[in-house]
VEXROSE-68357 format. One record per atom (N, C-alpha, C): residue number from 1; residue in three letters; x, y, z. Coordinates in Angstrom, 3 decimals, always signed. Example, Ala and Ser with C-alpha at 12.3 -4.5 7.8 and 13.67 -1.06 7.14 Angstrom:
1,ALA,+13.190,-5.690,+7.800;
1,ALA,+12.300,-4.500,+7.800;
1,ALA,+13.200,-3.300,+7.800;
2,SER,+12.850,-2.250,+7.080;
2,SER,+13.670,-1.060,+7.140;
2,SER,+12.900,+0.030,+7.870;
//
This chain:
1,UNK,-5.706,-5.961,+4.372;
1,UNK,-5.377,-4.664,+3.846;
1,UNK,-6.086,-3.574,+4.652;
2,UNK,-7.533,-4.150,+4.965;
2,UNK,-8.441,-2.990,+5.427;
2,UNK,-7.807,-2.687,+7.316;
3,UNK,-7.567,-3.778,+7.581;
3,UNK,-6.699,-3.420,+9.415;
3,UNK,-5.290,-2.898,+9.127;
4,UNK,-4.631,-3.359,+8.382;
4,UNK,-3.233,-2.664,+8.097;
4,UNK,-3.484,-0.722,+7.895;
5,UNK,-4.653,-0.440,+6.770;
5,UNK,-4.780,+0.645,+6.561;
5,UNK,-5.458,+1.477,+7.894;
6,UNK,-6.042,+0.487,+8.851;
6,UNK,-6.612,+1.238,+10.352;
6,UNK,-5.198,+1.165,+11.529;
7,UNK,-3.791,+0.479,+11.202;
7,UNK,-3.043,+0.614,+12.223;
7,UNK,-2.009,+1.371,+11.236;
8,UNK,-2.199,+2.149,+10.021;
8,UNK,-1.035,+2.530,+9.758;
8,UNK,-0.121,+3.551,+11.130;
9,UNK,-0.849,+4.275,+11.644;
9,UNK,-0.357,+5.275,+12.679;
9,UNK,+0.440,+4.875,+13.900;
10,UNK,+0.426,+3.522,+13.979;
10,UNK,+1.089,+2.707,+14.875;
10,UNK,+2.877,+2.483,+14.309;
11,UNK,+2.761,+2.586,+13.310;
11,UNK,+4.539,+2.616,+12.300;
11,UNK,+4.596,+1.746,+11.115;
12,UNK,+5.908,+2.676,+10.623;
12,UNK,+5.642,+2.455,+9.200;
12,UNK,+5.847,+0.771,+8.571;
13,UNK,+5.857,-0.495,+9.728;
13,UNK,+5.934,-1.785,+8.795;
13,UNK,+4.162,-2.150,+8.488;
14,UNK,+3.509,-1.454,+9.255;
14,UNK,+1.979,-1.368,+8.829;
14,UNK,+1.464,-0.295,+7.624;
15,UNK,+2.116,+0.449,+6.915;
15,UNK,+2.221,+1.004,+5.762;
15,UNK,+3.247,-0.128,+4.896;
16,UNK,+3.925,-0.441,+4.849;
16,UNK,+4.577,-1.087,+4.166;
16,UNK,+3.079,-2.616,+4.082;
17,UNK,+2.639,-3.760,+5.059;
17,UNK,+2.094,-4.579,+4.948;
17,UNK,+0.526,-3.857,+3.950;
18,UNK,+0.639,-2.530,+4.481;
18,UNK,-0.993,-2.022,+3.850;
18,UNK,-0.725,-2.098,+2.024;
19,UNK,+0.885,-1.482,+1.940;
19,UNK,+1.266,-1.704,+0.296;
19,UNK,+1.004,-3.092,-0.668;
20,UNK,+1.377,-4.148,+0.904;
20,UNK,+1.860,-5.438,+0.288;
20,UNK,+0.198,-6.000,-0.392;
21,UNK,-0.538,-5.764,+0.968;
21,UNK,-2.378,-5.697,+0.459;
21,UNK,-2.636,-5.478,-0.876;
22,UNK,-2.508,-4.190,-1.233;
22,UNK,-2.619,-3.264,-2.183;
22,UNK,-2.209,-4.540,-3.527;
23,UNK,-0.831,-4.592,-3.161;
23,UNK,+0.172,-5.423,-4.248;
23,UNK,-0.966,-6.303,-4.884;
24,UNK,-1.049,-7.339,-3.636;
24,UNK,-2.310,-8.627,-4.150;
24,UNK,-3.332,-8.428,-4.574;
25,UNK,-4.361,-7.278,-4.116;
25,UNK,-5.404,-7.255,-4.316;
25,UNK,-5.365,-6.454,-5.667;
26,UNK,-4.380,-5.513,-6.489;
26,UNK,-4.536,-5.649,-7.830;
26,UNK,-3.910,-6.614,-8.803;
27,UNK,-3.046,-7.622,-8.062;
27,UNK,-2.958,-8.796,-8.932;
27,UNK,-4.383,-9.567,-9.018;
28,UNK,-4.843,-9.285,-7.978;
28,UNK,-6.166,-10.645,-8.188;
28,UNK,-7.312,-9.784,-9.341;
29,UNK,-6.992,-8.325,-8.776;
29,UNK,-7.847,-7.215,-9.911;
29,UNK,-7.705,-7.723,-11.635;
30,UNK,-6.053,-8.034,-11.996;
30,UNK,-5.965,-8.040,-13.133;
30,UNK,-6.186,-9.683,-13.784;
31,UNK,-5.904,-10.540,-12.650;
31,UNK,-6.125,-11.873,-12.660;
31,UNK,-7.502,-12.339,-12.984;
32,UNK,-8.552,-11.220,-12.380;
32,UNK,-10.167,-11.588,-12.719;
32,UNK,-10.558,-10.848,-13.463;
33,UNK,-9.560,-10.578,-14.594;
33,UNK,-10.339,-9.525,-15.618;
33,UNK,-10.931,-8.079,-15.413;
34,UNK,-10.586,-7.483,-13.725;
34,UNK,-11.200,-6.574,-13.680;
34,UNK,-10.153,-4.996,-13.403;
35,UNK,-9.428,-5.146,-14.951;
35,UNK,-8.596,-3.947,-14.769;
35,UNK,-8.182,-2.558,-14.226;
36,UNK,-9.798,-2.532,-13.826;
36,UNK,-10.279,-0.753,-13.682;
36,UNK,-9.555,-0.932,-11.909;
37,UNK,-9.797,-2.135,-11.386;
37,UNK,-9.290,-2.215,-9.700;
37,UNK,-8.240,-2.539,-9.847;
38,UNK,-7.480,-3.364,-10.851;
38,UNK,-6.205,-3.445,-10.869;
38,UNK,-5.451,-2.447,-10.959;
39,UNK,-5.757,-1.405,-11.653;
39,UNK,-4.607,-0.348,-11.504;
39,UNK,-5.124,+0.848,-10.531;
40,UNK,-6.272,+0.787,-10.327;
40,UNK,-6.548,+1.753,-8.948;
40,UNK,-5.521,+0.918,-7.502;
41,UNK,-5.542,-0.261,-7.625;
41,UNK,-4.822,-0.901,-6.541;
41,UNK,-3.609,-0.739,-6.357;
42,UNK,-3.237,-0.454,-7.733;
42,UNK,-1.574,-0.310,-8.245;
42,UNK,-1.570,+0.784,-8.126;
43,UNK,-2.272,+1.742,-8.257;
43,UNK,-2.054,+3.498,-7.678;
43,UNK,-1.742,+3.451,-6.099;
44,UNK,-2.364,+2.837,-5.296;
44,UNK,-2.897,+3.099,-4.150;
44,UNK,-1.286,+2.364,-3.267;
45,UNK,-0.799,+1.050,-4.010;
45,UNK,+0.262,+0.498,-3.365;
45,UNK,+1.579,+1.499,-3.799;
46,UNK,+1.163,+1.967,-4.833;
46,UNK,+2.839,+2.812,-5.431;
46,UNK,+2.364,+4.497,-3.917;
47,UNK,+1.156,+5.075,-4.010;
47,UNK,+1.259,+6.079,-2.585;
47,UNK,+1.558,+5.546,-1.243;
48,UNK,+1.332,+3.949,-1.113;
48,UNK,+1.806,+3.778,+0.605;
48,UNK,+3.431,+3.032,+0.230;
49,UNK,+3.892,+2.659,-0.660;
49,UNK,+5.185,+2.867,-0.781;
49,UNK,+6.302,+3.932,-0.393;
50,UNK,+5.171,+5.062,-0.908;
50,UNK,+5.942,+6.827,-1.150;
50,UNK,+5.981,+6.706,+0.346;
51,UNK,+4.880,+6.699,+0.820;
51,UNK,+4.405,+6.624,+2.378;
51,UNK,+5.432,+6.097,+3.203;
52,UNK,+5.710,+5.137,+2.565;
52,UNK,+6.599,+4.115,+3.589;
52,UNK,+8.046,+4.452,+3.686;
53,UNK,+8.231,+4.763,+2.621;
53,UNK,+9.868,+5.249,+2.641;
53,UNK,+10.538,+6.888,+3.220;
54,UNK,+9.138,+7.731,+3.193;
54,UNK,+9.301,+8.782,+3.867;
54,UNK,+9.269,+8.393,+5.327;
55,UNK,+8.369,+7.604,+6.079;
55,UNK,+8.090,+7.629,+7.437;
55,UNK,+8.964,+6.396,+7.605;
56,UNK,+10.542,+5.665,+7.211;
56,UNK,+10.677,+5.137,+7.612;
56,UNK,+12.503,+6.160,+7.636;
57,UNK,+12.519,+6.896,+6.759;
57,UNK,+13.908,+8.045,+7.064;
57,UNK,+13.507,+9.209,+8.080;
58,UNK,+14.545,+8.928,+9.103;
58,UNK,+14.292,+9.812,+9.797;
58,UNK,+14.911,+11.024,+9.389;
59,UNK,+14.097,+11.993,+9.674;
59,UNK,+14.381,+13.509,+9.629;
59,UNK,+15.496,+14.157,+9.830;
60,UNK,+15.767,+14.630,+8.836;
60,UNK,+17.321,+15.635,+9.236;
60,UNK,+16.889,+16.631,+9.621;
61,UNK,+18.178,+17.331,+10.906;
61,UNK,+17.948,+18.978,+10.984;
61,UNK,+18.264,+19.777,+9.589;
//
């Protein structure tokens, strides 16, 4: 998650893999009882989602 989030600037399937991070690491959040990271994780994958789908439409004039 933590190299995905250092190559996001390289293109957007490294925002998308940084989401997928995100995904797991608040399943394992809610899986070990520790809710408070589970849904900070789940915040953080639903913004590189937003992320991902903007930088993957290209721009209209």
């Amino acid at each position: 998650m933590m190299a995905m989030y250092a190559l996001e600037r390289r293109g957007p399937r490294y925002t998308l893999a940084f989401a997928a991070g995100c995904i797991l690491s608040s399943a394992y959040g809610f899986l070990a009882r520790a809710w408070p990271f589970g849904v900070v994780e789940l915040i953080w994958s639903t913004v590189a989602i937003v992320r991902w789908r903007r930088s993957a439409i290209p721009p209209t004039a």
